[in-house]
C-alpha positions as CSV (number, residue, x, y, z in Angstrom):
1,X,16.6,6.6,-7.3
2,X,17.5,8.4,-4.6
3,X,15.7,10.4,-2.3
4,X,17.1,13.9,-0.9
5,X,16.1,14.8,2.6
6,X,15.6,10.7,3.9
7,X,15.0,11.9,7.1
8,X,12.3,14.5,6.3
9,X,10.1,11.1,5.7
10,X,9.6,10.1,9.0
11,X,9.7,13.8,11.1
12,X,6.3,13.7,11.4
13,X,5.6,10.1,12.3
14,X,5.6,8.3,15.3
15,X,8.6,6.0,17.1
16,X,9.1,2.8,15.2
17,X,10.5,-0.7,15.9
18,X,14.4,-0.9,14.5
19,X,14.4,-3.1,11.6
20,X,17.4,-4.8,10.1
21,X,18.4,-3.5,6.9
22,X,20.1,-6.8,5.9
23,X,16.6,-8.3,6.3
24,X,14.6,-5.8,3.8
25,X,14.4,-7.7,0.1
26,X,16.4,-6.3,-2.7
27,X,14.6,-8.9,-5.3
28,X,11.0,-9.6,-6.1
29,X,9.6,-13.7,-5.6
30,X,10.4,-15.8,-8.9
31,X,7.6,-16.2,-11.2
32,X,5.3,-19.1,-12.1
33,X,3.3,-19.5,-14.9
34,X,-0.2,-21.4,-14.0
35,X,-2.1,-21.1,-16.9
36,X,-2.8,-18.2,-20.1
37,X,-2.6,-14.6,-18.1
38,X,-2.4,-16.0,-15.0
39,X,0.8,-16.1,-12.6
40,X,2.6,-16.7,-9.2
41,X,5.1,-14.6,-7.9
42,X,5.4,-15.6,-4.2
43,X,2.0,-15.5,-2.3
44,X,0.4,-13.1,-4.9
45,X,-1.9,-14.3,-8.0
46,X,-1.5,-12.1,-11.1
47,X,-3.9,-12.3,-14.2
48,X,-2.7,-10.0,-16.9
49,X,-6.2,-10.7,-19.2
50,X,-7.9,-9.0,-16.2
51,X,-5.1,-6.8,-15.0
52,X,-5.6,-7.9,-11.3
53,X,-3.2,-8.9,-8.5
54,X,-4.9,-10.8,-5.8
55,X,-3.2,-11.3,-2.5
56,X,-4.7,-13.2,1.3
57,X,-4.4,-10.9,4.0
58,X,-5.9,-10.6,7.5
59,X,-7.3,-7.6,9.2
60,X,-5.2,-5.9,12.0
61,X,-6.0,-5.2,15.8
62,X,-5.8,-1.6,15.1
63,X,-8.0,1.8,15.6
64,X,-6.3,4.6,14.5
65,X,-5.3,4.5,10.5
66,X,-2.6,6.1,8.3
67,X,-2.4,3.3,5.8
68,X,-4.7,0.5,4.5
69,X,-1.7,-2.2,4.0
70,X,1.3,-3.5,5.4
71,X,3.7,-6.3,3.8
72,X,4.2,-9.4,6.5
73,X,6.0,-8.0,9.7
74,X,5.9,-4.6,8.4
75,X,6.8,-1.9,11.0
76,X,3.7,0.0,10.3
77,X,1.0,-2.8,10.9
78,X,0.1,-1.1,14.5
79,X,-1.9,2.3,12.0
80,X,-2.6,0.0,9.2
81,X,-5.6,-2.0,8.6
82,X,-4.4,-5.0,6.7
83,X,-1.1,-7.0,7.1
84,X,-1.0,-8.8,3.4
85,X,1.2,-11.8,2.8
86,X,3.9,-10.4,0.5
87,X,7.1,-8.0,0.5
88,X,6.6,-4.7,-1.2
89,X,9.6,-5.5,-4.0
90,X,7.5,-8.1,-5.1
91,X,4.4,-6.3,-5.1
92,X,5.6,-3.5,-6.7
93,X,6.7,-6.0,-9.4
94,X,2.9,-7.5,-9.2
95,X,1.8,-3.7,-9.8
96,X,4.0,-3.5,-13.0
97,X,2.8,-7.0,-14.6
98,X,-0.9,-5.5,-14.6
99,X,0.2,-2.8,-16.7
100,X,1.1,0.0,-14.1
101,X,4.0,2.4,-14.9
102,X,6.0,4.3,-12.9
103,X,6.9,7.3,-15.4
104,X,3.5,8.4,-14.9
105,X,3.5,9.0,-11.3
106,X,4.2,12.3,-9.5
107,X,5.7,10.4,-5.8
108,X,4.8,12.5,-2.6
109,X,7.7,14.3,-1.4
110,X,7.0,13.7,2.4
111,X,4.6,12.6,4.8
112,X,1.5,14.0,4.8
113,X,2.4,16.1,1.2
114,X,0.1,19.1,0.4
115,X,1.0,18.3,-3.1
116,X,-1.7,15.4,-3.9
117,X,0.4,12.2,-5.9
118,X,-0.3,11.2,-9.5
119,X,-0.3,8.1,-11.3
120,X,-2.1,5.0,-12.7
121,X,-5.6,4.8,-11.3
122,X,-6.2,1.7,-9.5
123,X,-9.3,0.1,-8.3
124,X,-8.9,-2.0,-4.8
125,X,-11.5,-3.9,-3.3
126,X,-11.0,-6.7,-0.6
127,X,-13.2,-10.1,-0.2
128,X,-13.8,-11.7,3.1
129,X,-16.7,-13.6,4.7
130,X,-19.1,-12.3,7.5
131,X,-20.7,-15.3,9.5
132,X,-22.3,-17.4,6.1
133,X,-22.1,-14.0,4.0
134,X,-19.3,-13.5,1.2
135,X,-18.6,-9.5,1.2
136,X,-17.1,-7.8,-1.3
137,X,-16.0,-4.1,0.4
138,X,-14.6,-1.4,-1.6
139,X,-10.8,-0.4,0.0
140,X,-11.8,3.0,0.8
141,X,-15.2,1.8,2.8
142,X,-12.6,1.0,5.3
143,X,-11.9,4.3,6.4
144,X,-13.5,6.1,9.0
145,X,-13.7,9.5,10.3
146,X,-14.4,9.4,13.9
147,X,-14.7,13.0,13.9
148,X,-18.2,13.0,11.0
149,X,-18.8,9.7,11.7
150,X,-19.2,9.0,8.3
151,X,-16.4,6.9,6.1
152,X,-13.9,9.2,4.3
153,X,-14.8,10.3,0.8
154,X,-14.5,8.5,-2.3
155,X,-11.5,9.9,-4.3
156,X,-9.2,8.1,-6.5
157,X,-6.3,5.4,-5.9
158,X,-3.1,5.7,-7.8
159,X,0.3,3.9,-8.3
160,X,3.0,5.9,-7.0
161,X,5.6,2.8,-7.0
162,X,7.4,4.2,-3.7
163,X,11.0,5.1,-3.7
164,X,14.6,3.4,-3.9
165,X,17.2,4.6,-1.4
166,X,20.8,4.6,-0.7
167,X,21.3,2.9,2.9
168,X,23.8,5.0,4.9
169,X,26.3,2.9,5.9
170,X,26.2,0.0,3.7
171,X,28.4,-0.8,0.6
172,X,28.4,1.7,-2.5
173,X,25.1,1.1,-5.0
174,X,22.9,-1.2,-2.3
175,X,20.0,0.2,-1.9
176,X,16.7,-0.6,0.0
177,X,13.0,0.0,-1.3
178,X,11.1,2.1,0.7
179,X,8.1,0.3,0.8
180,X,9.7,-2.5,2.5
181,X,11.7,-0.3,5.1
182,X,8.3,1.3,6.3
183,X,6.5,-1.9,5.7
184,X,3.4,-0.4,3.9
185,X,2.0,-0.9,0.6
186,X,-1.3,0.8,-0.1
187,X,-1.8,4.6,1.7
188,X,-4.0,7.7,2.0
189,X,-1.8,10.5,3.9
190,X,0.2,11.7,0.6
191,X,3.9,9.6,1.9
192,X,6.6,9.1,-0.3
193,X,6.6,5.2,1.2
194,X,3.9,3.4,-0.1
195,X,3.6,1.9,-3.4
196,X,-0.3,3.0,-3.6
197,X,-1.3,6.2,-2.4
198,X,-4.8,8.3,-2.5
199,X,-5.1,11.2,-4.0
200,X,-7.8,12.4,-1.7
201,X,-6.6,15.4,1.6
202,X,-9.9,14.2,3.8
203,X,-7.6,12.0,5.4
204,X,-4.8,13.8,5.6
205,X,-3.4,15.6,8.9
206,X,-6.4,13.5,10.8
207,X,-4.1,11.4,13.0
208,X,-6.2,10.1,15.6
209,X,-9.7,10.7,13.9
210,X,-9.6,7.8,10.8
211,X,-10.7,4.6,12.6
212,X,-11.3,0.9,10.8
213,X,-15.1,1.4,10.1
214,X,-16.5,-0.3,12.9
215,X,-19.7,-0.4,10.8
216,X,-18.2,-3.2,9.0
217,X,-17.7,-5.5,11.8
218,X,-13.9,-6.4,10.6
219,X,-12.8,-8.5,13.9
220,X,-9.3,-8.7,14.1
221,X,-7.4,-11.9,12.4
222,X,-10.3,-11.3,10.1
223,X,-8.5,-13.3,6.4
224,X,-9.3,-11.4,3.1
225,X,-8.4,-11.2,0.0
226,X,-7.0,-8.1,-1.0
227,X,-7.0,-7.6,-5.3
228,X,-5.7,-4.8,-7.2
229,X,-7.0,-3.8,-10.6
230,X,-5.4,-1.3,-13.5
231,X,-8.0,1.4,-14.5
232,X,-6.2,2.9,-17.2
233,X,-2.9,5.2,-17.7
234,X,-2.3,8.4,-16.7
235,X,-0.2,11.7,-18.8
236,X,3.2,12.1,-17.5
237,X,3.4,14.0,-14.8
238,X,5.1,17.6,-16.1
């Protein structure tokens, strides 16, 4: 699939590290079987009996928010929340094994699309410890608008599946997956670029006011667990 109007993407973002195409995955990890339901595909866990995908993360040394999730090394990690150990290729693959489908989601156009996305509903939750406490957190509890001071409104997560593109440049039919050129994996600002997106406009057009919910008390470096569950299908989109 190819996107028209690549550049429209990023007009509205800030400067970004350069990244070498050459280095962006074309393949998901290989998969391993550990047991009924229950697989490997590089550092992510997949149980189909559950339709979950479970990956380890750690919490960035970041404020400001546009996304929850970046893959390891992702461009994006400096206004995401989470760095999580995995590509997005091979995530995205993780997202189909649970059951996810991409001909039900409507893909946001651009950044920060008026259009709110469609899809698969997803539940995302992460699990990390607090001093001698195990905490379970809700994905969205993350957010926070500095503005209310309150955390953004509960609305629901769906799989998008991000966007194939031709690479200017490069040899006829390679292509590069989105999600790994930005680096992101879950968002809430209605982008054509990560594989999860909100459907939710509080956080939209906010730069500057979502925060990490400093109620939390998330330090940087912070390891969680960050697991992804199918909710159910959605129509296809008209």
């Amino acid at each position: 699939m190819v996107l028209i109007g690549f550049a429209s993407v990023f007009a509205q973002q800030r400067p970004v590290p350069e990244f070498d195409p050459e280095k962006i995955p074309t393949t998901p990890a290989p998969v391993a079987k550990l047991g009924p339901g229950l697989f490997r595909m590089g550092e992510i866990t997949v149980d189909t009996t559950k339709q979950e995908a479970s990956v380890a993360g750690t919490v960035n040394a970041v404020q400001t928010l546009e996304f929850v999730a970046n893959t390891q090394g992702g461009v994006k990690a400096y206004e995401s929340a989470l760095t999580v150990n995995t590509n997005a290729v091979t995530f995205n693959a993780a997202m189909l094994m649970i059951g996810l489908d991409k001909e039900h989601a409507r893909v946001p156009t651009q950044h920060f699309d008026p259009v709110p996305p469609k899809g698969d509903r997803v539940a995302l939750w992460i699990d990390w410890t607090r001093g001698h406490e195990k905490v379970r957190t809700p994905v969205e509890q993350l957010l926070f608008d500095s503005g209310s001071g309150q955390t953004v409104p509960a609305s629901d997560w769906v799989y998008t599946g991000s966007v194939f593109l031709e690479q200017r440049g490069m040899p006829p039919n390679v292509t590069r997956y989105l999600a790994d050129i930005d680096g992101v994996l879950i968002g809430f600002v209605h982008s054509p670029a990560p594989v999860i997106e909100n459907v939710g406009t509080a956080a939209v057009r906010r730069y500057g006011r979502i925060v990490l919910n400093p109620n939390l008390g998330l330090a940087p470096e912070t390891p969680v667990i960050l697991t992804v569950k199918a909710l159910g299908s959605a129509p296809k989109p008209h």
